[in-house]
Short mmCIF file of the C-alpha atoms (twelve columns), coordinates in Angstrom:
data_MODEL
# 
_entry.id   MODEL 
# 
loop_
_atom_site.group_PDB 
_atom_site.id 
_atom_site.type_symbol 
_atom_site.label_atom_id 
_atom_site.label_alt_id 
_atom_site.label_comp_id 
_atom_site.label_asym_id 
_atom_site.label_seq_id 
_atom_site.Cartn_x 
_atom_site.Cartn_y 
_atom_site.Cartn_z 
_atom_site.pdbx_PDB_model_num 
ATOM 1   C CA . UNK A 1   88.968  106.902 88.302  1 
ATOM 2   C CA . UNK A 2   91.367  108.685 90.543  1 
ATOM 3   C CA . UNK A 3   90.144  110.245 94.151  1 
ATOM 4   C CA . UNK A 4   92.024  111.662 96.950  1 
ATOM 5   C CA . UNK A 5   95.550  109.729 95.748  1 
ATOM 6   C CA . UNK A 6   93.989  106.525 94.833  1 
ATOM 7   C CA . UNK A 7   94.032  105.578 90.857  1 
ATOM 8   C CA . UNK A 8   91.895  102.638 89.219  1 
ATOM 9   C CA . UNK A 9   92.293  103.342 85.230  1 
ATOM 10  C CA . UNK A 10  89.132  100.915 84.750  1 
ATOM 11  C CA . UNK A 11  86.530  99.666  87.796  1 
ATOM 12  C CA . UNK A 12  85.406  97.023  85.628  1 
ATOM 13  C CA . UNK A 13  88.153  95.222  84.966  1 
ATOM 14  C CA . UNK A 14  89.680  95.544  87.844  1 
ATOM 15  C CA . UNK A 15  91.736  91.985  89.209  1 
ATOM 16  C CA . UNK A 16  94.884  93.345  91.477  1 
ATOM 17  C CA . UNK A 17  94.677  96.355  93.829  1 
ATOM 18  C CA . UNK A 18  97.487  97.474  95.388  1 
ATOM 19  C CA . UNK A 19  97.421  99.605  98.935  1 
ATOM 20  C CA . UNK A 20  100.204 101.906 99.808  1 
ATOM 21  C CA . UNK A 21  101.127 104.323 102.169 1 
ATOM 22  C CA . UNK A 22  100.486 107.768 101.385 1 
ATOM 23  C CA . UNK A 23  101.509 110.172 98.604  1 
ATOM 24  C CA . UNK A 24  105.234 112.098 99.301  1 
ATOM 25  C CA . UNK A 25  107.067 114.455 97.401  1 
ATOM 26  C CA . UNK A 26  106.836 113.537 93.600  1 
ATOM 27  C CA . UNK A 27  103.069 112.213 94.630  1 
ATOM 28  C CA . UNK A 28  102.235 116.231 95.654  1 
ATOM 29  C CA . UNK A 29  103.864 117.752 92.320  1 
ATOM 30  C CA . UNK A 30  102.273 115.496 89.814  1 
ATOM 31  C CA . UNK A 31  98.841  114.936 92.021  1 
ATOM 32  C CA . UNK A 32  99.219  111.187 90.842  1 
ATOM 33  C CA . UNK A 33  99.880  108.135 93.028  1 
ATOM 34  C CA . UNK A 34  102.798 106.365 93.062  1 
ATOM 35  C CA . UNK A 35  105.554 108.661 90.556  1 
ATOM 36  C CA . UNK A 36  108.543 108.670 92.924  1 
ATOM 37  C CA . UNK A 37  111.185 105.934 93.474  1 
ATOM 38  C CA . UNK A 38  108.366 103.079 94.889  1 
ATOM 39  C CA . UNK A 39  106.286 103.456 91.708  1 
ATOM 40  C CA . UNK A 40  109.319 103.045 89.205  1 
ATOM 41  C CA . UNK A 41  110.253 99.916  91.583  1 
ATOM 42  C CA . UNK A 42  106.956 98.398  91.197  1 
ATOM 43  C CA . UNK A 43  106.762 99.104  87.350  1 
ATOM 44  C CA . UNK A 44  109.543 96.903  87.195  1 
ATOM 45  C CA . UNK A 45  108.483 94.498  89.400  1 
ATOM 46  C CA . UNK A 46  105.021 94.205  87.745  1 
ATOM 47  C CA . UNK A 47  105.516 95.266  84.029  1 
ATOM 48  C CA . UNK A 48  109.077 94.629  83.839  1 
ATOM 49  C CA . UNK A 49  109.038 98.624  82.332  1 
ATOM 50  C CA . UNK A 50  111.438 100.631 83.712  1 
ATOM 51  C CA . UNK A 51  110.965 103.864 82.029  1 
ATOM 52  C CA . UNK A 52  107.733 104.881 83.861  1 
ATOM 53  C CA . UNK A 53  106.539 104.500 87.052  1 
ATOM 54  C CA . UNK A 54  103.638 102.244 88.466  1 
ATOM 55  C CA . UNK A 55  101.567 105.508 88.494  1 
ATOM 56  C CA . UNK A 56  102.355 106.628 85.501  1 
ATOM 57  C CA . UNK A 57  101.927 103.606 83.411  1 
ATOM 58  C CA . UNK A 58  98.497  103.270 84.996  1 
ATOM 59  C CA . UNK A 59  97.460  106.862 84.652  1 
ATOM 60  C CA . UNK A 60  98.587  106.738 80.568  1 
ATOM 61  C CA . UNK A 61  96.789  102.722 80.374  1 
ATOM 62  C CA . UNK A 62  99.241  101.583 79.316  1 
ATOM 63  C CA . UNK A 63  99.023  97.447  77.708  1 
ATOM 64  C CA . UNK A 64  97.595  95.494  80.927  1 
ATOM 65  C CA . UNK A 65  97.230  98.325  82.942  1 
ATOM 66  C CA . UNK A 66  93.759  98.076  83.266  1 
ATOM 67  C CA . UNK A 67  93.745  95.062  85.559  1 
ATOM 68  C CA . UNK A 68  95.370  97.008  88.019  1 
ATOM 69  C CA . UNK A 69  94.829  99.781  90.840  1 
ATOM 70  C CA . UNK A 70  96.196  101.745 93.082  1 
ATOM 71  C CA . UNK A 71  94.775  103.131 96.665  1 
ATOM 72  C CA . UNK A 72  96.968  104.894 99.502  1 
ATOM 73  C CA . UNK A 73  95.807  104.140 102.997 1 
ATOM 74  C CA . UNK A 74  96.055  107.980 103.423 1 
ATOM 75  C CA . UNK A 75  95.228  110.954 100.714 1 
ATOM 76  C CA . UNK A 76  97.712  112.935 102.783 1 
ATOM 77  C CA . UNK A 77  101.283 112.921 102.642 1 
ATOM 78  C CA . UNK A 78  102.179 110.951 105.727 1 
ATOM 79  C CA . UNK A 79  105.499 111.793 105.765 1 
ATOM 80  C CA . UNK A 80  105.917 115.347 105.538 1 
ATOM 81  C CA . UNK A 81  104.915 116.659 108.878 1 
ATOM 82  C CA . UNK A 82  104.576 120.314 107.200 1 
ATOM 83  C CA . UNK A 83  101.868 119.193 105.103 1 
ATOM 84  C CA . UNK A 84  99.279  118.044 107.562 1 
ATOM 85  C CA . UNK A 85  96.706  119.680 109.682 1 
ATOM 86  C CA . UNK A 86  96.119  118.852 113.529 1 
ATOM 87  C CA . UNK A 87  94.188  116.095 112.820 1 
ATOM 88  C CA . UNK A 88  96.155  114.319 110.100 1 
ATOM 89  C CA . UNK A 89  99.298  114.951 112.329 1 
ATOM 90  C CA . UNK A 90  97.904  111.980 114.893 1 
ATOM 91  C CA . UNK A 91  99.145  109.887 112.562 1 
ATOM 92  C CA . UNK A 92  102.159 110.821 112.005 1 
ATOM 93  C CA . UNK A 93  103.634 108.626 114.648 1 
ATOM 94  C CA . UNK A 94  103.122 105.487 112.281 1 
ATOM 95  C CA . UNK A 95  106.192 106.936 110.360 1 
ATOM 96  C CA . UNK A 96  108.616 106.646 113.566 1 
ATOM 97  C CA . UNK A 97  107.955 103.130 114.637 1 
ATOM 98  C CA . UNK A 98  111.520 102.157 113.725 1 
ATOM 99  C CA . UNK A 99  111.942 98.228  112.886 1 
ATOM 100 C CA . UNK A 100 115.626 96.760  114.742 1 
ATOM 101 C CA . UNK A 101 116.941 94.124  112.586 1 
ATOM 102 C CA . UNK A 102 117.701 91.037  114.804 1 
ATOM 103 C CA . UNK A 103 115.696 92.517  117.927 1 
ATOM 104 C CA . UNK A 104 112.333 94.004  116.294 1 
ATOM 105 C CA . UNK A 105 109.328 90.698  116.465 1 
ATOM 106 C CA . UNK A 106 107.109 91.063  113.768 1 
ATOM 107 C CA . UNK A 107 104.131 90.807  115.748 1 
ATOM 108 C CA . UNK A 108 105.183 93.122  118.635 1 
ATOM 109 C CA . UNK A 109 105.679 95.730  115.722 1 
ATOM 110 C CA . UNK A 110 102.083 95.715  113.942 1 
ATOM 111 C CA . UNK A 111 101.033 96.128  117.779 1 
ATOM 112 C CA . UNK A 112 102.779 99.404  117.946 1 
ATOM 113 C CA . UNK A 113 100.935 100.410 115.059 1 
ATOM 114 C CA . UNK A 114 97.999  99.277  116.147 1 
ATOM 115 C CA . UNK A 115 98.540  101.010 119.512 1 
ATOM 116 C CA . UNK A 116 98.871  104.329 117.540 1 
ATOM 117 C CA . UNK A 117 95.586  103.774 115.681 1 
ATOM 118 C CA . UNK A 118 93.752  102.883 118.552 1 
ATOM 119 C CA . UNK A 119 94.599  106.325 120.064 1 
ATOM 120 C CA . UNK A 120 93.059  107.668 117.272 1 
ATOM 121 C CA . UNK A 121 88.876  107.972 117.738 1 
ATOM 122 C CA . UNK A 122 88.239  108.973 114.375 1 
ATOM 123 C CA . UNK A 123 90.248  107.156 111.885 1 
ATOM 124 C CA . UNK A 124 87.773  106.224 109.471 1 
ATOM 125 C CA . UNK A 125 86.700  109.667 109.441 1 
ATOM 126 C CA . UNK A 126 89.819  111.138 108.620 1 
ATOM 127 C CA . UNK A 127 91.096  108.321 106.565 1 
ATOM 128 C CA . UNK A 128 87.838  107.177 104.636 1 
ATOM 129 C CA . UNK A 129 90.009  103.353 104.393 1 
ATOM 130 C CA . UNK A 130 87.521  100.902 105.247 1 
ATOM 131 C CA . UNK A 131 84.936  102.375 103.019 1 
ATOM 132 C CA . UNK A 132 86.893  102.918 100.095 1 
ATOM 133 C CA . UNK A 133 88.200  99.663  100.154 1 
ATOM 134 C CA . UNK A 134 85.244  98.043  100.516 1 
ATOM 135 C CA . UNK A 135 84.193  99.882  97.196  1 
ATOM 136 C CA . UNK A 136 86.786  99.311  95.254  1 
ATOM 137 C CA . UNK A 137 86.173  95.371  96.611  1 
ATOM 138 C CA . UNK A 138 82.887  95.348  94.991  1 
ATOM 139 C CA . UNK A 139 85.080  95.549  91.501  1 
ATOM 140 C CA . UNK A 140 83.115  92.074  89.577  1 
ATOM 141 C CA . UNK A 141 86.743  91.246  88.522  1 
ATOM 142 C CA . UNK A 142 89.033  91.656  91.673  1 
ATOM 143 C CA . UNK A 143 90.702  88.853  92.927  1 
ATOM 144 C CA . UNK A 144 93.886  89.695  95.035  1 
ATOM 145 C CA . UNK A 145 94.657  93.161  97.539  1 
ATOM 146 C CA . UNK A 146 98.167  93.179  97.975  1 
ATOM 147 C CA . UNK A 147 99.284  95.568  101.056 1 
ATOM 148 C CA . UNK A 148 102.736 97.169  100.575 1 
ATOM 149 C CA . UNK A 149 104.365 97.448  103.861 1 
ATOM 150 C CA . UNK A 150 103.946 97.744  107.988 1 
ATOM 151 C CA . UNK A 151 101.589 100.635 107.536 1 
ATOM 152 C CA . UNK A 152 99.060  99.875  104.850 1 
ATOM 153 C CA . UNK A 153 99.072  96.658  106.428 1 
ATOM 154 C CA . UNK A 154 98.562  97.894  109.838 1 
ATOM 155 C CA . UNK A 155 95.602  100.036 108.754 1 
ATOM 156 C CA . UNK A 156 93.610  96.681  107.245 1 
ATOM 157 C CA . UNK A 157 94.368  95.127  110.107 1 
ATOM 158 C CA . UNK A 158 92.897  97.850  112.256 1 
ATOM 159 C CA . UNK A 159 89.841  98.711  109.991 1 
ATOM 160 C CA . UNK A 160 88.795  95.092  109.509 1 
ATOM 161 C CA . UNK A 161 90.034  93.806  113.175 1 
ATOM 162 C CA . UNK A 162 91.888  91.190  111.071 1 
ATOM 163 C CA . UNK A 163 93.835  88.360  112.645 1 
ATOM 164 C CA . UNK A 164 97.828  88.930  111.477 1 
ATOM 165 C CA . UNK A 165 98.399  86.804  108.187 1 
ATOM 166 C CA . UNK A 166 101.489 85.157  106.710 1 
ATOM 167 C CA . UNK A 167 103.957 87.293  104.949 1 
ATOM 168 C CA . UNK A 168 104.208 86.526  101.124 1 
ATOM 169 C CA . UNK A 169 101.339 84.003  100.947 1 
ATOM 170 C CA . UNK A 170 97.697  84.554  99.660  1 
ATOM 171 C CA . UNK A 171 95.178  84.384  101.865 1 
ATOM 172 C CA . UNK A 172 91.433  84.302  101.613 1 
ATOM 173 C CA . UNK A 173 89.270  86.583  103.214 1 
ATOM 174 C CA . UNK A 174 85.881  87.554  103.207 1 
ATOM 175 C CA . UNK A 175 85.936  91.487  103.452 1 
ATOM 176 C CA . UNK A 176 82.086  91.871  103.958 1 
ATOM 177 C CA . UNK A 177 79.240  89.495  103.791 1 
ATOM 178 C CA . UNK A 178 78.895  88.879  100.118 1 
ATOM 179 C CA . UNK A 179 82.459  89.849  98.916  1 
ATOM 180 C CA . UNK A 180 85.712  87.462  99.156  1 
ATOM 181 C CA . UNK A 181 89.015  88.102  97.777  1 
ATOM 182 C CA . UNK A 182 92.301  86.663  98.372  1 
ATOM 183 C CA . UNK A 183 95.191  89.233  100.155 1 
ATOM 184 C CA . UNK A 184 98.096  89.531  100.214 1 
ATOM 185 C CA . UNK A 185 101.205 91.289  102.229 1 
ATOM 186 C CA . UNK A 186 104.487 92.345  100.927 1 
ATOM 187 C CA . UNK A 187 107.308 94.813  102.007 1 
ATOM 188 C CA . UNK A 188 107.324 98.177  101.187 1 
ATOM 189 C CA . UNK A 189 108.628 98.512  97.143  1 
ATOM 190 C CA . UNK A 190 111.345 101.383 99.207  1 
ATOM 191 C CA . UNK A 191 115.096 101.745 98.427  1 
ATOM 192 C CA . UNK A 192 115.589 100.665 101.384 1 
ATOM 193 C CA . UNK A 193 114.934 97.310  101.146 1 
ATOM 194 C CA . UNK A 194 117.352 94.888  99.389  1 
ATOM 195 C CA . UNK A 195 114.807 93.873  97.461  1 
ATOM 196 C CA . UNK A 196 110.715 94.388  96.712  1 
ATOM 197 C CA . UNK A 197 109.305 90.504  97.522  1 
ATOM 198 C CA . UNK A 198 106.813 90.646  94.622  1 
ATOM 199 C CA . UNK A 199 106.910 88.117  92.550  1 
ATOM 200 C CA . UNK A 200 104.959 88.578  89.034  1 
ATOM 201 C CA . UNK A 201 104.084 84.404  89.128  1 
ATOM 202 C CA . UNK A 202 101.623 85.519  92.020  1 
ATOM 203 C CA . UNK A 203 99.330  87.525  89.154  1 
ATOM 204 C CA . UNK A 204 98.959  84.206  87.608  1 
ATOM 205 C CA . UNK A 205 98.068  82.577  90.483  1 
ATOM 206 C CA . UNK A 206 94.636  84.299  91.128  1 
# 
């Protein structure tokens, strides 16, 4: 099942959803989630497969891909400015918060996120994120949400008016009335970083 950048080979069986950012360059040209440089780090980090990426080795369910899925806080492409209408182009300001290693607080920078959002008065409406999350929650086999980076994590936060949790730790949570899972946050899977803190031990965990 794939829908406005989000990709879940099989509903049912369904254990780890991961939440993203938005869909960039490669995303666009291939119309499938996570194909550029953060899917092929995340194939390695979860499949230890480094000839596709995370999107692709769902998309062609591939051996154990099934237990996995993929949703992008936004179906738009976040970070190219040309791409978005007037709406979508609210928030576009997410993309230049700019963490300051040794001065930014980790706190202090979800709040500018969170600052952004709240400016926002429709972003449900233009972003669909609670409710689609909350669907693909209602998967009978999910047990762990894992939110790549500052901005997926900033829009749970916002949607669900969550408390901030601990960085690379699950957490329980109940996500509606009759529906707990455990979460978890993690940095972006970017160049960028030194290094993508997922550790596959945390799949066994759950």
């Amino acid at each position: 099942m794939m829908n406005n950048y989000d990709l879940i080979p099989d509903f049912n069986k369904l254990r780890h959803l991961f939440v993203l950012e938005s869909p960039h360059v490669d995303e666009l040209k291939l119309k499938l989630p996570c194909v550029g440089d953060a899917g092929k780090i995340m194939c390695q980090g979860v499949f230890n497969q480094s000839d596709l990426s995370f999107g692709e080795y769902l998309n062609e369910k591939r051996s154990g891909s099934e237990e996995f899925g993929i949703m992008n806080s936004f179906s738009f492409p976040l970070g190219i400015e040309s791409e978005l209408n007037f709406n979508q182009m609210k928030f576009s300001a997410l993309k230049k918060i700019k963490w300051f290693g040794g001065v930014s607080d980790r706190n202090s920078f979800y709040q500018e996120h969170l600052n952004v959002l709240s400016e926002i008065e429709n972003v449900e409406e233009l972003t669909q994120f609670k409710s689609r999350l909350l669907k693909y929650s209602y998967a009978s086999d999910l047990r762990l949400i894992i939110f790549c980076g500052y901005i997926a994590q900033a829009m749970y936060l916002y949607s669900f008016k969550s408390p901030i949790p601990a960085y690379n730790r699950i957490q329980k949570i109940e996500l509606s009335t009759d529906r707990h899972v455990s979460i978890l946050f993690v940095n972006h899977p970017s160049k960028k970083n030194d290094r993508w803190h997922f550790n596959r031990s945390i799949l066994r965990q759950t």
